[in-house]
N, C-alpha and C positions, 0 to 999 in steps of 0.2 A: 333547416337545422334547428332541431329542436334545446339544444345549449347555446348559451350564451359567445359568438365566434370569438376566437383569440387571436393573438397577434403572430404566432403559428398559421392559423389557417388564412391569415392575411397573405404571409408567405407565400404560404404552398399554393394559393391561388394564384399569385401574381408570378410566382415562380422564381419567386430571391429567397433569401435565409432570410429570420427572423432579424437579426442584424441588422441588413438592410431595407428590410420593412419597418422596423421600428425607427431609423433614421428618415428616411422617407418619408413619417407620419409626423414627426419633431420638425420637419422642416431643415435638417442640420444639413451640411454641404457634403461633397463627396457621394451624392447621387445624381447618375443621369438626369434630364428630365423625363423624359419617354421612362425610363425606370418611375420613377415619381409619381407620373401618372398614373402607371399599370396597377402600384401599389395602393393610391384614393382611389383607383376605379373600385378595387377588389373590396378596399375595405366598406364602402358604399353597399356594393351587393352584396354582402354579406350582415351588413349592418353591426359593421366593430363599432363601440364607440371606447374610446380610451379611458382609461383608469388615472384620473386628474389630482387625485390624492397623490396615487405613488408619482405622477409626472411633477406633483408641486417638492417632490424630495430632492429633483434632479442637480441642484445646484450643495447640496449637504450629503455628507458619511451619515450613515444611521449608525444604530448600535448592536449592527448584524459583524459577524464575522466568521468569511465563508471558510469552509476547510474544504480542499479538495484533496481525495483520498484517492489512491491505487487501485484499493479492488471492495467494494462493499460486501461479497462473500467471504471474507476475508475477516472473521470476528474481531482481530487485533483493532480494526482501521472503528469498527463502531465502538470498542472500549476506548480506546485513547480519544476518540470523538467525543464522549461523554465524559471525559476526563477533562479535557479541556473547556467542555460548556460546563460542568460545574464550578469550575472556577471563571469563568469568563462572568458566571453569575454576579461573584461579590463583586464584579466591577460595576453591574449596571449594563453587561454585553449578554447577546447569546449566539450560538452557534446554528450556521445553515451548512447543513453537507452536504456536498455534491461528488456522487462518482463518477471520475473523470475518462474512468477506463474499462468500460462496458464492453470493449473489444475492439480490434488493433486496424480494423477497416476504416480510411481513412481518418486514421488517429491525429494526427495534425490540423486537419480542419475543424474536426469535433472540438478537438481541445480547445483550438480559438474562439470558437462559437461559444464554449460554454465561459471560457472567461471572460468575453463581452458581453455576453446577458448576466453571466455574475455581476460585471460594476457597473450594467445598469442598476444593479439596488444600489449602488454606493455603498460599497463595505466599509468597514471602516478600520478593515485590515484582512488580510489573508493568510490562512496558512495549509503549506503546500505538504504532502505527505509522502510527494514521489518528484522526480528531477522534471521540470515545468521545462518545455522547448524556448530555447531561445525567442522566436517570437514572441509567445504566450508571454513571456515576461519585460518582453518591451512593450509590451500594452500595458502590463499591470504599472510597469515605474511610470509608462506614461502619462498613467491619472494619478500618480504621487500616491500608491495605496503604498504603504507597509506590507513586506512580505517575510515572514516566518517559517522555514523549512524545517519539519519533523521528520523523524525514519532516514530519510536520505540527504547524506550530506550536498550542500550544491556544490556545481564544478564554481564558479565563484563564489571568491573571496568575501565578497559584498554583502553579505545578506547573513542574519543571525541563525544559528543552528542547533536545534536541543534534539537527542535521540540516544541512541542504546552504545555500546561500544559495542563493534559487531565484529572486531577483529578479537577482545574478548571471549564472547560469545561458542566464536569457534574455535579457539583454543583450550576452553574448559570443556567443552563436548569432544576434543581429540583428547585431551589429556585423559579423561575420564576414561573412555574406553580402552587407552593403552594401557592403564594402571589395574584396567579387569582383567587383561587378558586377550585382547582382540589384537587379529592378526590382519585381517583385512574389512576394511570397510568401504563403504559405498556412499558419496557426500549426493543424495539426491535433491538436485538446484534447480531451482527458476531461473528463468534465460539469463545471461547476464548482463544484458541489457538494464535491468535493475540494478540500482549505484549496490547496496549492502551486497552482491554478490561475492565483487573479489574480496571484501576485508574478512566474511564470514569463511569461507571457502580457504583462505590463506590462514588464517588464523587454527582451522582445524589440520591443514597438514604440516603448518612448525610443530604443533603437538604429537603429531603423527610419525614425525620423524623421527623425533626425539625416541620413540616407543619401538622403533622398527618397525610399526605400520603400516601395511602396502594400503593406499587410498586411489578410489575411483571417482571422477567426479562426474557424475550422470547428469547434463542436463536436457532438463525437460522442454517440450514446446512451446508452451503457455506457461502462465503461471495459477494454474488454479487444478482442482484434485485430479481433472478427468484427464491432465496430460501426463499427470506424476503417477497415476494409475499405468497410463499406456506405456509409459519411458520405461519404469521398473520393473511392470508384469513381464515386456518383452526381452528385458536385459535378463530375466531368471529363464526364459523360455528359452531363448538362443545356449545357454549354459548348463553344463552339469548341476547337480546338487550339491558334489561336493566340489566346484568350482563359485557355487554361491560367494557371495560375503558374510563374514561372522556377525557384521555390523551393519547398520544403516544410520547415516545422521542427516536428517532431513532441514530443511534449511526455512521453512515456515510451516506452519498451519497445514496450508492446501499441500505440500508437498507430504505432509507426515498421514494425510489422509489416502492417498494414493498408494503409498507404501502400505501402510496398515491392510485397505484392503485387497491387497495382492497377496501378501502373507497369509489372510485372511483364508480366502477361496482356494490358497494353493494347499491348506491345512498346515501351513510352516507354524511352530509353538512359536510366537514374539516371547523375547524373552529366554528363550532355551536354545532355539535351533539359530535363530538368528535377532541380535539385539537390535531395539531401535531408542534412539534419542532425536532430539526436535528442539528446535527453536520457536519459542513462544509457550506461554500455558493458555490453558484456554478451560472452559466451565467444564467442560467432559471427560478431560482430561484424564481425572481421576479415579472414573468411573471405567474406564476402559478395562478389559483383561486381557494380559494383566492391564494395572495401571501405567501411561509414559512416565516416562523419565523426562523431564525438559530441561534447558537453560531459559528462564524464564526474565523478561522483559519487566524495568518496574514502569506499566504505562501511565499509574496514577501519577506518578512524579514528574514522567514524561509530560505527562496532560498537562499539571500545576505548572511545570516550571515551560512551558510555549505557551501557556495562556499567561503568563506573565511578561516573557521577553514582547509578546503581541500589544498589553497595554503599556508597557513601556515604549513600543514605536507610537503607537496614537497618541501618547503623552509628547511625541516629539524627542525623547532622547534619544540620542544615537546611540545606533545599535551596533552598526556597521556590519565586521565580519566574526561580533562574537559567539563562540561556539560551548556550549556546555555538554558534556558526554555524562551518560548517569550509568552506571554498573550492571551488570547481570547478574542471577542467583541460579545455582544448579539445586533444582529439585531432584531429589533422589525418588523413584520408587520402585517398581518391578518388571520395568522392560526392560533393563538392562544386567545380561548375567553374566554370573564372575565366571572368567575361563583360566584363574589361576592356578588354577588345582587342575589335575590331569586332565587332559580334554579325551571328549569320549565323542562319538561320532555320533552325527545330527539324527535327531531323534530315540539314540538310542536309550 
């Protein structure tokens, strides 16, 4: 092995998770012995030798503070990332990000893995960007980390929460459209298994109502472009043209990328033949043709105000079940066309 071996290939040799290789090398309880050994045998023939710096941290928080995020393709989760370690700055903290959800294959065991190798650094707090499994979070209270939930509100009370109002959200992207003129639209969604699903989704068909608005709510496999590509391409394929939707309101990022490129290849005008709006703005937004229309997210403030409630838990004050909700903005641009004036038929 010509690199230096890790406490990985410790593992994988001995045949345990890094978890319990690393506890097996500490000496700490809760492993076999026959485990124990397998693990000094391996690390022997391999020639680990441990890293006595980070082992001498074992007993102190550093002034790390991990973020664990939903989807790292997902531009939102790296702005609000760098939202939060800029301000984490003036404290003296910085931010380590770890994406938690690389894909739904044994997702429970991953997720545990990664938050126990996470506080092996000793964070010196956490903040969570998507709803942590019950497990995963009785490990974290169990080392008395502070925990911080962003984007998604938690099913408990307990824990402080700063994010978007998402039932907002989707009431100003329903309103909007019934106010142009659109009779039917299509809410293309990420599974809802994601907590913002229903408040986004509910929030667009009160407004919807209101307008006489027939609403479809499409959701997708995954949540990233290549299932909102397949959900929507196939939802226009199975259908006439003029059975389409007048509208689309796509419910993030990866979902408005999916749509866009199905409009796209099918020659549909965005914009004319069928509107689309979106949740989130993002840097290309506006370059697009036409340009989207979004209800845009303020994630700076987002960032500032949970890297604040974060050093207020490290400080020790209780935080409890405080919740702060910060506003949305509808950007106006050119994907969304007015159908108040006599409607003429698609493409003509």
């Amino acid at each position: 092995m010509n690199r230096r071996p890790t406490l990985k290939d410790v593992g994988a040799a001995a045949g345990v998770s890094v978890y319990v290789a690393s506890r097996a090398l500490r000496g700490e309880s809760g492993v076999a012995a026959s485990t124990r050994a397998r693990v000094v045998d391996a690390a022997a023939r391999l020639g680990y030798v441990r890293n006595e710096m980070a082992a001498g941290l074992k007993m102190r928080s550093s002034h790390t503070v991990g973020i664990l995020t939903a989807s790292g393709r997902n531009q939102y989760y790296s702005m609000l990332a760098q939202a939060i370690d800029n301000t984490l700055h003036e404290y003296g903290y910085f931010a380590v990000t770890t994406d938690m959800i690389k894909d739904r294959t044994n997702a429970q065991e991953s997720e545990e893995e990664s938050v126990r190798l996470l506080l092996e650094q000793r964070p010196a707090a956490i903040i969570a960007t998507y709803l942590l499994r019950p497990e995963s979070l009785a490990i974290i209270d169990g080392m008395n980390v502070p925990v911080v939930f962003v984007d998604s509100p938690p099913e408990s009370g307990n824990y402080p929460f700063v994010g978007s109002d998402n039932y907002q959200a989707g009431r100003i992207a329903g309103d909007y459209l019934g106010k142009r003129g659109h009779e039917r639209a299509t809410v293309l969604a990420f599974p809802r298994i994601w907590s913002t699903f229903n408040a986004r989704t509910r929030g667009f068909e009160d407004a919807a109502e209101k307008h006489g608005m027939q609403v479809h709510v499409c959701e997708t496999r995954d949540n990233d472009p290549e299932s909102a590509f397949e959900t929507f391409d196939g939802l226009l394929e199975r259908s006439k043209p003029s059975e389409w939707p007048d509208a689309v309101f796509a419910l993030n990022t990866m979902m408005v990328m999916g749509a866009f490129r199905s409009l796209k290849e099918r020659g549909v005008k965005v914009g004319k033949d069928i509107s689309l709006i979106a949740i989130d703005d993002f840097d290309w937004a506006p370059l697009l043709q036409p340009p989207l229309t979004v209800v845009a997210q303020n994630m700076e403030e987002i960032g500032r105000q949970a890297a604040r409630f974060v050093i207020d838990a490290i400080k020790g004050n209780a935080l409890n079940g405080q919740q702060l909700t910060i506003g949305v903005t509808l950007v106006e641009r050119g994907s969304v066309a007015d159908r108040t004036s006599p409607r003429k038929s698609r493409g003509g």
